[in-house]
N, C-alpha and C positions, 0 to 999 in steps of 0.2 A: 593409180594409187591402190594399195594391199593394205587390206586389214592392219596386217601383221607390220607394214611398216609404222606404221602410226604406236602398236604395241611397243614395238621396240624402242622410239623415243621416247614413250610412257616410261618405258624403260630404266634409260641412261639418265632418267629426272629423277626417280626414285630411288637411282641408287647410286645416284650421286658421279659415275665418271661410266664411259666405254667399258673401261675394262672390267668393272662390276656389274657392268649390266649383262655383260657378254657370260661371265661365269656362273650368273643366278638363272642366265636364259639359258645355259648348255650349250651358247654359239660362237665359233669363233670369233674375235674379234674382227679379222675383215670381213667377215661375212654381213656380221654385223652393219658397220662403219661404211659397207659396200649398200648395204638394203637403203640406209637414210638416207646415202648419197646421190641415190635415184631420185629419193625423196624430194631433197633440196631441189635437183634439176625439174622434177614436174611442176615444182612449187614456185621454183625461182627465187627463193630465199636461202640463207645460208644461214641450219639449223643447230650444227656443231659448231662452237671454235673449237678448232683442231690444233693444241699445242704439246709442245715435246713432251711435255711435264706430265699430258694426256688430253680427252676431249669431255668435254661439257655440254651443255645444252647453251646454247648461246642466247644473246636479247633477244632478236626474230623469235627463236624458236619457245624462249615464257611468255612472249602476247601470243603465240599461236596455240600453247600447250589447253588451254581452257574448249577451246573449238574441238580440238583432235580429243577430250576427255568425252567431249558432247557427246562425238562421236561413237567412240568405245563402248559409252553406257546406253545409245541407243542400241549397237550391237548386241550387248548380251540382253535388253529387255524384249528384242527380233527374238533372240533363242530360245528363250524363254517362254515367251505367247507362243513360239509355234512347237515349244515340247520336243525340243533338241535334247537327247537321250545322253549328248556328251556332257552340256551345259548341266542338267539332271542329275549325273556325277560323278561333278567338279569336286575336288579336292577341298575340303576350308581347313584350314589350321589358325589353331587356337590355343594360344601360350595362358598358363595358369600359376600364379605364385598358392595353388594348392586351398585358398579359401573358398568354406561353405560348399564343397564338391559335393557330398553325399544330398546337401539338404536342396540344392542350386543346380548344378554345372547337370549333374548327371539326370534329371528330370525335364532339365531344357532341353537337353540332348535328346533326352527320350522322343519327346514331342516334335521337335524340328523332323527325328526321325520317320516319325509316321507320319508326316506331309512328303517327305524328302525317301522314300525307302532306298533309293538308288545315288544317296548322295553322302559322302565320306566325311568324317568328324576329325582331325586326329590332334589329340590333344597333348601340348606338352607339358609338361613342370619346369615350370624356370625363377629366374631370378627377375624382380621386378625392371633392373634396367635392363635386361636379356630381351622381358618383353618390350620395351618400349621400342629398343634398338630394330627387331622382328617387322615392328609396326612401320617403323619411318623406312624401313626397308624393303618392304612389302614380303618377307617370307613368311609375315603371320598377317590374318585377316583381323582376329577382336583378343583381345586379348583381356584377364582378368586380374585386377589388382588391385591391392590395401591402398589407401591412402589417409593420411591424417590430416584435420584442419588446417589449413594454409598452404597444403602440397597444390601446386600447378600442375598440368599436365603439360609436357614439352611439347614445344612448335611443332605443326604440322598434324597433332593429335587429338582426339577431342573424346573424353569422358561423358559414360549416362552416370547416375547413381541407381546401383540394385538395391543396396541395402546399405542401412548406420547400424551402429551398435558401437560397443563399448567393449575395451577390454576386460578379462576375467581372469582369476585364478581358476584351473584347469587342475580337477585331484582324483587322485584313486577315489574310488567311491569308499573305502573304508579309510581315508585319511583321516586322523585325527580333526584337520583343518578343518573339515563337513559338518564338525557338528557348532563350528562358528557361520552366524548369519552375514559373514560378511570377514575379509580377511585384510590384513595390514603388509604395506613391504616388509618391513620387519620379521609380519611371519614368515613370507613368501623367502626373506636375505637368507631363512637358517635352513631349508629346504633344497635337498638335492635336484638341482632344477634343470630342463629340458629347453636349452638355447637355441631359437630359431639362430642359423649360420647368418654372418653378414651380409648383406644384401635382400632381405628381407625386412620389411616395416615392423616386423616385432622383434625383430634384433636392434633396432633404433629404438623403439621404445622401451625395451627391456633397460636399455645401457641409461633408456632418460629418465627413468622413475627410479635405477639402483644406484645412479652415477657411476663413479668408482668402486665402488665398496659390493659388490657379483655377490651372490650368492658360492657359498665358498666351494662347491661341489658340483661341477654342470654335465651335462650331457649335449649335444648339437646334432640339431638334422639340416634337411630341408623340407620345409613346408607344414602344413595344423597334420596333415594327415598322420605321419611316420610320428611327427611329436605326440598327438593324440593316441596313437599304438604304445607308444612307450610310456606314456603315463597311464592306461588301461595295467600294463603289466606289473605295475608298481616301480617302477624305475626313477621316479621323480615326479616333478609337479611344471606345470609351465604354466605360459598365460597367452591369449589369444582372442583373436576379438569374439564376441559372444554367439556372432553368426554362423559361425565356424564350428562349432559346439553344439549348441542346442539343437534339437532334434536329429541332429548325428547318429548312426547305429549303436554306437558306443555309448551312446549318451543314451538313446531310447531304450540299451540292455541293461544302465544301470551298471556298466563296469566304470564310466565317468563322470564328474559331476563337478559346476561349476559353483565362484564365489564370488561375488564382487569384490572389487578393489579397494577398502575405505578411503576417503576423499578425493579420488582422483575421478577427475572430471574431463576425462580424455574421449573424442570423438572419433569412431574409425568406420569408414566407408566404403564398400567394395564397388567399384568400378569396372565399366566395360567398357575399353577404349578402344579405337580403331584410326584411323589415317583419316584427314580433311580432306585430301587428295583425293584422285584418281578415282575412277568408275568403281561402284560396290554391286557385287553380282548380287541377284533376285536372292539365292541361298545364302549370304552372308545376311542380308539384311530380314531371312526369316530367323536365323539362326539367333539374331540378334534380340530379336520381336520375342521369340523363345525366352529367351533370358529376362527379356522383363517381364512378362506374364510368369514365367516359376517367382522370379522378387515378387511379384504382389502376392500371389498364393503363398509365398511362404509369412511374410508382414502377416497377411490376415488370421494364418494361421496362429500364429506367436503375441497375437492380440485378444485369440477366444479363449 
């Protein structure tokens, strides 16, 4: 029995058939469908059903999937204790719908890094079911994302909370709007305004606080960051949760400045979610530990 066969049916669980397991692994599929097939015969159980349509992980093969994940994560915690220089740096990717980067993402990063100096971050921008898809798929490790009261995270996934907050109206810092303690949709509907793209949780709630009736002038990106550049420049106004915002560079230079929303009583919370499944290397799960020590650092901070 090889490591690496056991990986590979890790594999075709996660990513749901042969032939997606073969092209996220760079191997052919017989080579593949050839490695498990050994498998089955030292095992003696038949791991795939093998049909036209394609191959799957068969019954035998989910009561035995838990034993062979045992295994895996014993494997890399052997790498680990013993300072395996591969293990050291491994690859993590990390899908971001773009919140609280400057004040969050980039500080945990920092710190994982001087534990980790040999070990690789690479961060993407995406769309929140971009990341979820990453996740059930295993081509992302933790992924970071909005959610509002009542969102579930989809099977297979499982959310921490970094941070809550509220959303804001987002202004030039010489907007007129700044010099109100506090701002109305109303204001917010006559306002050339800065639309997160669909797919984005503040593209929902944008469309849920304006209904029908948009502000009559918009501009669209993706993500707080490219929206928070543009409303720096004076190009509009947008809104976004307050975690996003405050203490941002933008915010700390006073090119941006935030408003509350009058009576909207909306809760939003960034989340770090990752897969139930499969073995989590020693570096994901520093990387992770990162993220929640920058969330309390920052809370404590935005509390003195």
């Amino acid at each position: 029995m090889r490591i690496e066969q056991l990986e590979y049916l890790a594999a075709v669980t996660r990513h749901g058939s042969l032939r997606r397991a073969s092209e996220k692994l760079h191997l052919s599929q017989p080579a593949l469908s050839e490695s498990v097939t050994k498998l089955e015969r030292e095992l003696k159980v038949t791991l795939l059903d093998r049909r036209r349509t394609g191959a799957r992980i068969s019954r035998e093969g989910r009561e035995l999937l838990p034993y062979m994940e045992e295994v895996l994560a014993a494997v890399d915690r052997l790498r680990a204790a013993a300072g395996d220089q591969r293990a050291d740096a491994r690859l993590i990717r990390l899908g971001t719908v773009h919140a609280a980067t400057a004040t969050l993402l980039v500080p945990a990063v920092r710190a994982f890094q001087s534990n980790r100096p040999a070990a690789t971050v690479e961060v993407l921008t995406l769309q929140q079911s971009q990341i979820d898809e990453g996740l059930a798929e295993g081509t992302l490790d933790l992924g970071l994302v909005n959610v509002l009261d009542g969102d579930d995270a989809p099977t297979g996934l499982v959310g921490t909370d970094l941070l809550h907050g509220r959303p804001v109206a987002v202004l030039p810092a010489d907007h007129p709007l700044t010099a109100q303690t506090q701002v109305t949709i109303e204001d917010l509907r006559r306002q050339r305004f800065v639309m997160m793209r669909a797919g984005y949780l503040m593209h929902r709630y944008v469309h849920r606080v304006f209904g029908a009736d948009l502000p009559h002038a918009t501009h669209s990106t993706d993500g707080a960051e490219m929206g928070k550049a543009l409303v720096a420049e004076g190009l509009g106004v947008t809104v976004l949760p307050d975690y996003s915002v405050l203490g941002d560079p933008l915010h700390r230079a006073g090119l941006i400045a935030t408003r509350p929303i009058a009576g909207d009583p909306t809760l939003v919370t960034l989340v770090v979610r990752q897969r139930t499944t499969l073995p989590v290397s020693l570096q994901v799960r520093e990387l992770h530990a990162a993220l929640l020590a920058r969330a309390e650092q920052y809370r404590a901070a935005q509390a003195s």
